[in-house]
Legacy VTK file of the C-alpha trace (Angstrom):
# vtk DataFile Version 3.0
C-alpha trace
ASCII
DATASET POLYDATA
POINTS 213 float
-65.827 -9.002 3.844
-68.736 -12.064 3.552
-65.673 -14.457 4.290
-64.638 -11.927 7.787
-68.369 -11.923 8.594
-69.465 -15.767 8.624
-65.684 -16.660 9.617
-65.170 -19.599 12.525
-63.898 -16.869 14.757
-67.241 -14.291 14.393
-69.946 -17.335 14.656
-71.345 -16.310 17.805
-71.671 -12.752 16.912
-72.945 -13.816 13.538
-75.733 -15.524 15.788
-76.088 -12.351 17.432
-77.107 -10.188 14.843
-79.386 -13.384 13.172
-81.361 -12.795 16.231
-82.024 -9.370 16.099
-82.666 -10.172 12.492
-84.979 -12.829 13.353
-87.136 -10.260 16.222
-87.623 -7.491 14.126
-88.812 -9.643 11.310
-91.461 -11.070 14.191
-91.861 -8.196 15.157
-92.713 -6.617 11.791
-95.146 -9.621 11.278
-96.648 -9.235 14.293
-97.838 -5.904 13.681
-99.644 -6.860 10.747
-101.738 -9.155 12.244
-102.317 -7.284 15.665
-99.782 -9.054 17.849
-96.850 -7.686 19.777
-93.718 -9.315 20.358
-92.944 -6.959 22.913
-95.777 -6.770 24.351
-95.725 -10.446 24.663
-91.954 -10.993 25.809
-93.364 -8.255 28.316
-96.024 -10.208 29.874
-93.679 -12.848 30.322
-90.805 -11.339 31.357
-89.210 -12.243 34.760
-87.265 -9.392 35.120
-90.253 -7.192 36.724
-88.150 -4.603 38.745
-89.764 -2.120 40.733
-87.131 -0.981 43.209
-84.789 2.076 42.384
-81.361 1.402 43.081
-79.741 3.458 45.653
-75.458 3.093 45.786
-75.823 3.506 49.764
-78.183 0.476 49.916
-76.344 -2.668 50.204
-78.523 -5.410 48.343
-77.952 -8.434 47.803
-79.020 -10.669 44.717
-79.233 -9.744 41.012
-81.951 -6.947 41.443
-79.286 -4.058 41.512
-77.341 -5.625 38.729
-80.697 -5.991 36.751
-81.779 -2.000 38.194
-78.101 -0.777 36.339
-78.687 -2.546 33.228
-82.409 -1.063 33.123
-83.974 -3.751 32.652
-86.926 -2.317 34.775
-87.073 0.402 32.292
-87.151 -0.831 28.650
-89.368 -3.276 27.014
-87.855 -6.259 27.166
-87.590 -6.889 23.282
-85.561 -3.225 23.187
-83.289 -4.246 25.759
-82.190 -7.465 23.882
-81.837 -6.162 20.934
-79.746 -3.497 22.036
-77.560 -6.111 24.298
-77.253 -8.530 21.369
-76.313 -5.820 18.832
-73.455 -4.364 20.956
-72.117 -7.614 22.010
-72.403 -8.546 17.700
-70.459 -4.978 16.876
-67.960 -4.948 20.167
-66.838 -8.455 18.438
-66.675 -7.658 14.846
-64.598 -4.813 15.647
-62.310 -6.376 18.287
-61.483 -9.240 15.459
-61.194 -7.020 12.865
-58.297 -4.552 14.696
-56.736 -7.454 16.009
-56.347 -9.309 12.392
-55.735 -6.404 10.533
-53.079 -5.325 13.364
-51.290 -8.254 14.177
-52.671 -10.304 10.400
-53.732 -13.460 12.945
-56.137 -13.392 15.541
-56.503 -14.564 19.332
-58.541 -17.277 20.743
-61.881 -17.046 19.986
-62.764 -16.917 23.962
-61.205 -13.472 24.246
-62.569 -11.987 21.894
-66.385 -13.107 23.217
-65.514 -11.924 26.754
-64.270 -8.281 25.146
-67.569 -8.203 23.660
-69.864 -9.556 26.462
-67.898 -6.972 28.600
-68.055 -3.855 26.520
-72.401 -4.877 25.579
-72.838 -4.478 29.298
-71.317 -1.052 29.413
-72.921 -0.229 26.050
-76.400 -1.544 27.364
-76.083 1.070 30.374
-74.985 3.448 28.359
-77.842 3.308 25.772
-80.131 2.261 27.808
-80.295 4.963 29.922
-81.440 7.560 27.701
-83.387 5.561 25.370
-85.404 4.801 28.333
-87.196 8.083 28.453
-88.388 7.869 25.051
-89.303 4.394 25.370
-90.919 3.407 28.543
-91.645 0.113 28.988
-95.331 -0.778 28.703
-97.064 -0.668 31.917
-100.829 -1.415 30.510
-101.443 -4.321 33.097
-98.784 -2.996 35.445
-99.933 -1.840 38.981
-97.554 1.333 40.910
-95.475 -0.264 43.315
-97.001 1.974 45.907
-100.324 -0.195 45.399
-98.296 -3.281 46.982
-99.001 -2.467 50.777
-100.505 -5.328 52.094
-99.430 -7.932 49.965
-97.636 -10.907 50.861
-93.893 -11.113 49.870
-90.860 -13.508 50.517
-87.616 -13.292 51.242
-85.225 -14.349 48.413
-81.810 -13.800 49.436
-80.373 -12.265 52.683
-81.359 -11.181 56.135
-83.708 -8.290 56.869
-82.724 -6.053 59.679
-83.539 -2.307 60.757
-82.112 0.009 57.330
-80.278 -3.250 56.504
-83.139 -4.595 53.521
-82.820 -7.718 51.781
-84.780 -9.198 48.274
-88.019 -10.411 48.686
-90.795 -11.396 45.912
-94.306 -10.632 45.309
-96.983 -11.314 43.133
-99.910 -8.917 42.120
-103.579 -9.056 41.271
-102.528 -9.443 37.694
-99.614 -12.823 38.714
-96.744 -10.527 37.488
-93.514 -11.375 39.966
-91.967 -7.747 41.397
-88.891 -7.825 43.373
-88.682 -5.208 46.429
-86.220 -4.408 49.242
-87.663 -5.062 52.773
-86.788 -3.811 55.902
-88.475 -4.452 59.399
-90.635 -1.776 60.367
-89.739 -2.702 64.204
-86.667 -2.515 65.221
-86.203 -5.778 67.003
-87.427 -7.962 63.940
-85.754 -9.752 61.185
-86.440 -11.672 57.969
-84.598 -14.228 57.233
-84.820 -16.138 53.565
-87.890 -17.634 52.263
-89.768 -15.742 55.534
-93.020 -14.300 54.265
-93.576 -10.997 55.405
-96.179 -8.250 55.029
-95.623 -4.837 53.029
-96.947 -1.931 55.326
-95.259 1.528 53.858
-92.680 2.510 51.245
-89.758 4.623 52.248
-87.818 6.335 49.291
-85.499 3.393 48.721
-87.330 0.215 50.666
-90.622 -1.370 51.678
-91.237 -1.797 55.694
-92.875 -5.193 56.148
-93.984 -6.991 59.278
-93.926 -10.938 59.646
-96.815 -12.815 58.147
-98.563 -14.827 60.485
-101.878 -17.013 59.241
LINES 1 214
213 0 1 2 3 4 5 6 7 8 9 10 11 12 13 14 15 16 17 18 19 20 21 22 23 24 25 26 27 28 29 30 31 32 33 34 35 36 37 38 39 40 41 42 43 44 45 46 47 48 49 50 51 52 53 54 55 56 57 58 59 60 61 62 63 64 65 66 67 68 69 70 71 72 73 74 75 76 77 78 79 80 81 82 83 84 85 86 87 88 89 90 91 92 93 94 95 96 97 98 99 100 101 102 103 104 105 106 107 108 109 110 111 112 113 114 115 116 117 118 119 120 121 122 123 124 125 126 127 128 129 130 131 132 133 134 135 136 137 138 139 140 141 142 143 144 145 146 147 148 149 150 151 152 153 154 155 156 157 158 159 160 161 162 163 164 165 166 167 168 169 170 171 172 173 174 175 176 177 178 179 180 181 182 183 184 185 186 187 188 189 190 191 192 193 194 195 196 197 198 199 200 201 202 203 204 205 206 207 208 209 210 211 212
């Protein structure tokens, strides 16, 4: 079993579970001394998501992949550990069926995309419920619907009427959120790396108008 687990074909999983190893024993040590590694991976954190996902919105960019995964609600340190763990288990037990089915194994590359596919899914379908028993911190977070009148741009796409595209913010405390924005009038549209103004959140999107100085 020692010689399956450290074998050439398992290294990257082996590297997997070394770093979950590795963040709960920070973790662990942290907490003795009065310092959070989640807290910290937190704070720094780019992933600061504040826009629910709605399947008749079509966005463009990696916020609704990031939304789905729920990255905007677990702490950061949760959600890798639970990522890295299923991708470390979804390839242990992909090389160990195939070996002890077929007594050889496939390239090594197939067996890492099984796993990488199947810890997304897992991730999701973890995540999901394990994020209403563990929030992610929000101490020095602000409610998204505190953001009207703050400055955002355009990251990918073109803003028209109930047609939103990705823009970026920053808050009072320099944490990044991304948003959907949508022109409040009609006859407007944001194009990328336009700087607009937040006005009023609808259920799915932020109305802006265009920044002028």
């Amino acid at each position: 079993m020692y010689e399956f687990l450290f074998a050439d074909i398992n290294t990257g999983f082996a590297i997997a579970l070394s770093i979950v190893a590795i963040l709960g024993l920070l973790e662990g040590i942290g907490m003795l001394i009065g310092l959070s590694v989640m807290n910290i991976m937190d704070q720094f954190s780019p992933f600061e998501l504040d826009v629910e996902i709605d399947t008749d919105i079509s966005a463009n960019g990696l916020t609704p992949l990031l939304g789905w995964l729920y990255l905007n609600k677990l702490p950061l340190l949760v959600w890798a550990v639970l990522f890295l763990t299923s991708f470390s288990i979804s390839g242990y037990t992909f090389n160990f069926v195939v070996l002890g089915t077929f007594s050889a194994t496939l390239p090594t590359f197939i067996a890492y995309i099984f796993a990488f596919t199947l810890a997304i899914f897992m991730t999701r379908l973890i995540g999901k419920p394990l994020a209403k028993i563990l929030p992610k911190n929000e101490s020095s977070a602000v409610s998204n619907h505190s953001f009207t009148g703050l400055v955002a741009k355009i990251t990918i796409g073109t803003a028209k009427k109930n047609s939103p595209a990705e823009a970026v913010l920053v808050d009072q405390f320099n944490q990044k959120h991304y948003v959907l924005v949508a022109p409040d009038d009609s006859n407007d549209t944001f194009n990328q790396s336009e700087e607009v103004v937040l006005v009023e959140k609808t259920s799915n999107f932020w109305l802006a108008v265009k920044f002028t100085q």
